[in-house]
N, C-alpha and C positions, 0 to 999 in steps of 0.2 A: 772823263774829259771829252769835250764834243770838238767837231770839225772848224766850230767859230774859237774855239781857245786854242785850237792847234793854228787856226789863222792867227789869233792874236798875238802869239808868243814870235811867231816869224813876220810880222806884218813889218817893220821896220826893214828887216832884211830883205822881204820880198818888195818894198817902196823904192830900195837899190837896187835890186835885179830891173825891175822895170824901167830905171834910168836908163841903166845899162842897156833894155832892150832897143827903145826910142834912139840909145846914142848911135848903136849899134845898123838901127835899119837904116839910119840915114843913106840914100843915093841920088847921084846927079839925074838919075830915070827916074821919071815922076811915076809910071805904070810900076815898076817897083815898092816904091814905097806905098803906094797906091794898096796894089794888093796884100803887101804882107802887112800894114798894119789892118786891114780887113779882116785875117783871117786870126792876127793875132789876138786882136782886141773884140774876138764875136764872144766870146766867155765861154773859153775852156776852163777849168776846173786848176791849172796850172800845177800839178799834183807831181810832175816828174820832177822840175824844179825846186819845187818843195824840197820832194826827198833830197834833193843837196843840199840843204840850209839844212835840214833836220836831221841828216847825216853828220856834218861838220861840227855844228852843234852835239851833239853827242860825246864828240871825241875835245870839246872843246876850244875846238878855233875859233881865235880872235882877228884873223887878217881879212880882207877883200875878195880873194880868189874866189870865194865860193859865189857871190855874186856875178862874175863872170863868167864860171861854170853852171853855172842855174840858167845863166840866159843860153848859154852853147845847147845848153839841155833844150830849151825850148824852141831853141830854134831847129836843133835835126829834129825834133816830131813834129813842128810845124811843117816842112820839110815834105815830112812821111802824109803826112796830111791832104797837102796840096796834090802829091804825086798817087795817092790813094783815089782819092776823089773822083780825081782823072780816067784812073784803071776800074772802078767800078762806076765811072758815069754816074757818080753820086750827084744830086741835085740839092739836098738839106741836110746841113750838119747846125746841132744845139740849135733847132728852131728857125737854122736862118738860109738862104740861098747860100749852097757853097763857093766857092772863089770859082772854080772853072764854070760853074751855072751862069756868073755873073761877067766875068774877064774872058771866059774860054779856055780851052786848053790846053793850047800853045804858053799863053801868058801863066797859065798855074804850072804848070813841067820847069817853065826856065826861072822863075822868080821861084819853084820850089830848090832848082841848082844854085839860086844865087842866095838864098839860106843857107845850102850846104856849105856853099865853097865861104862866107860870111863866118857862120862856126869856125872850120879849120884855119880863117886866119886869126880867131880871138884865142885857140888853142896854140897858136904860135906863142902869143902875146903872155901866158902863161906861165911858159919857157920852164915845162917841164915833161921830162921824155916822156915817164909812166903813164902822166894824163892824156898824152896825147896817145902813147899805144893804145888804151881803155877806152879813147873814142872811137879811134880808127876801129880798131876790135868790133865796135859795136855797131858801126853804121856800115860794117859790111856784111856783119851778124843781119842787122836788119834787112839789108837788101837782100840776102840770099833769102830771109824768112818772106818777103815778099811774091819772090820767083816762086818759093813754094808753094803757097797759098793760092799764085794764079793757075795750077798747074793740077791743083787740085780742086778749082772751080769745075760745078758740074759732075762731079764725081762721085757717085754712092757709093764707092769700096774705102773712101778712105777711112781708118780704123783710129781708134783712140788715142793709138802711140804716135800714128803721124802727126796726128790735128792737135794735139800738145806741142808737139815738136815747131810748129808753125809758132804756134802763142809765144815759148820758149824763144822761138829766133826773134819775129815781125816786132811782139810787145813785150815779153818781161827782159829782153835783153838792155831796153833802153831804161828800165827801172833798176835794173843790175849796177849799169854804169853810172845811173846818179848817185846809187848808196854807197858803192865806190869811191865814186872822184872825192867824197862827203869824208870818207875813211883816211884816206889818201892825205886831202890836206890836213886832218885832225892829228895827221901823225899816228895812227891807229898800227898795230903788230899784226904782221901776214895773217893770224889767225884772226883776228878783232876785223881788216879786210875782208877776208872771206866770208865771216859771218853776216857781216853787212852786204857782200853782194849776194848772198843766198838767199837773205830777207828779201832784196830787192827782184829776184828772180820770182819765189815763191808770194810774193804780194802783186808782182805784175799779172802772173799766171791766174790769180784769182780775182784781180779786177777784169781781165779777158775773158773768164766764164761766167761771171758776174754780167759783162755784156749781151755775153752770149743768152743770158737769160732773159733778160732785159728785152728780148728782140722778140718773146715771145710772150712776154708777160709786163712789160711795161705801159706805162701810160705816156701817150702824144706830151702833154702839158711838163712832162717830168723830164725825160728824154732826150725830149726835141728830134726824134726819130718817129718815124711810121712802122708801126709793127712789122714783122717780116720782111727786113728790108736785106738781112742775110741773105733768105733765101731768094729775095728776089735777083740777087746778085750770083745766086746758086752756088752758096757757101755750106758745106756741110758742115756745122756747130757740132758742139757738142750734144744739143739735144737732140737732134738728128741721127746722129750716131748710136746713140745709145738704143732709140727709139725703131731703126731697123736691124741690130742687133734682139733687144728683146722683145718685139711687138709680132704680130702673127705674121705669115706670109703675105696676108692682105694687105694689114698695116706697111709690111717692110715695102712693098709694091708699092703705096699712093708715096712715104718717103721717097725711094729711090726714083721715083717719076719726077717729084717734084725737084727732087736737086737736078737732074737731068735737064730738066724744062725749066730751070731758074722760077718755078713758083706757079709757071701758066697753067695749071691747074685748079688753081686757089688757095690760098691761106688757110680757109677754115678748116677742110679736111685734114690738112695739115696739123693745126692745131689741134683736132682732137686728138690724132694719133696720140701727138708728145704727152698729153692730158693723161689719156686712158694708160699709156706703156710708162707712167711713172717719170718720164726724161729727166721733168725738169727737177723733180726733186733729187735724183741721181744728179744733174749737175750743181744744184746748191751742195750737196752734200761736197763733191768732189773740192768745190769752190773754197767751202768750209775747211777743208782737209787743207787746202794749199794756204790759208790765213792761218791755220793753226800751228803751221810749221814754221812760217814764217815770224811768226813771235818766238815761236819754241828759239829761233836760230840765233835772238839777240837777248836771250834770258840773262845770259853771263854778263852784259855790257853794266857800266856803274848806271847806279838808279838817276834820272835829271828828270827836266820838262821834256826833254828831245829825247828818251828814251822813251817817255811813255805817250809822244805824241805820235812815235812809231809805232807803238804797240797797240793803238787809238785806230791808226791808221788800216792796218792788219785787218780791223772790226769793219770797217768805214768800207773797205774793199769788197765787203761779203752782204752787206746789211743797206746800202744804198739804194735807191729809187731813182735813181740816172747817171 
């Protein structure tokens, strides 16, 4: 099964969601509406939202909600996006000027608050407890996996278990709560829940070192990123990590300079470290580990289309070119 018949099978539901999203951004401030349909409509891959139709679907729900949880969904990463951007002074995402490159980033900080605050009053509207702890849960998960992250800009000591622990909070926390909330309205049993948010943890985790690879081995045209744009923001990846852990003292030197000095060294010697100490293939592999687990988590679920477009998915996470 390929990623165009996992669109087609949700294409209907995802035609809803995005009702909902347009009904949803409507505001009396033109700069509002302005930028988040900018940032919404630059084509993200909409893959978090997803996971809540193909969650739902799984457990076989027939009602609406999941279409207004798919858009909630989309809206806190948009959210995380604008307010990202900001903090790393990103200038291009998917090819295009980011929202603060183009608006500034006063305008992307407050129009990324009026997403957030946007979501919690559509999880009002839901008017149910659990969904709403699972959000809350997570978008404070997330902020804190943010504070982390910046905190460990610049840093060459940080070790494997922290810079997981980042991924875990910042990104696979908000793939948790979509395979959740997916759970949740299907009527699914605390344990059939919890499988489904563990998939959703262990496939966020692998689409985040899957990026992380990406930043050193991908292509402009695929991407829509410039190589090393991690480390220009002096991000210690995973391939980083591994690479002054097992590369010589020379090697471990030009890495640790380079996350220090956010990359003003250059890229290439960079790159060859990762090349020569193996990194990136340790992080495919790692990558592969956290996809395999993630299937393993929903073996037991009844066989459908939305079970094996998760299981699809899992591959899709590991095996992508952007």
């Amino acid at each position: 099964m390929s990623i165009e018949n996992i669109r087609s099978l949700i294409a209907q539901d995802m035609g809803a969601v995005d009702e909902v999203i347009r009904e949803k951004l409507h505001s009396h401030v033109a700069l509002i509406r302005q930028v988040s349909e900018y940032i919404i409509n630059s084509g993200g891959k909409r893959l978090r939202p997803s996971l809540v139709l193909l969650s739902a679907g799984a457990f076989g729900y027939s009602g609406k909600r999941h279409h207004d949880l798919a858009a909630v969904i989309e809206f806190i990463h948009t959210a995380t996006l604008l307010h990202d951007d900001v903090v790393d002074a990103s200038e291009l995402r998917r090819s295009k000027a980011t929202a603060n490159a183009l608006f500034g980033n006063a305008a992307s900080v407050l129009v990324g608050d009026f997403l957030y605050s946007r979501a919690f009053q559509m999880m009002v509207e839901v008017d149910n407890m659990r969904v709403m702890q699972v959000l809350a849960d997570a978008t404070n998960t997330i902020a804190e996996g943010e504070v982390l992250q910046l905190l460990n800009c610049r840093d060459p000591d940080v070790d494997e278990e922290n810079y997981l622990r980042v991924i875990r909070y910042k990104t696979a926390k908000l793939f948790e709560a979509a395979t959740r909330l997916g759970a949740i309205l299907g009527g699914s049993s605390p344990a059939e829940e919890e499988a489904m948010a563990a998939y959703g943890i262990h496939l966020g985790t692998a689409f985040q070192l899957t990026d992380d690879i990406l930043d050193y081995s991908g292509d402009y045209q695929d991407t829509g990123k410039n190589l090393g744009d991690d480390l220009a923001e002096g991000k210690p990846t995973l391939p980083l990590i591994y690479a002054i852990k097992n590369g010589s003292s020379e090697q471990a030197a030009i890495i640790r300079r380079a996350i220090e000095k956010s990359g003003d060294g250059g890229f290439q010697p960079v790159l060859e470290v990762i090349q020569q100490t193996g990194a990136l293939d340790y992080a495919r592999q790692r990558a592969q580990d956290e996809s395999n687990i993630a299937s393993a988590t929903i073996a037991s679920l009844p066989n459908s289309e939305y079970k094996e477009c998760l299981l699809q998915l899992a591959v899709f996470a590991v095996t992508r070119n952007h």
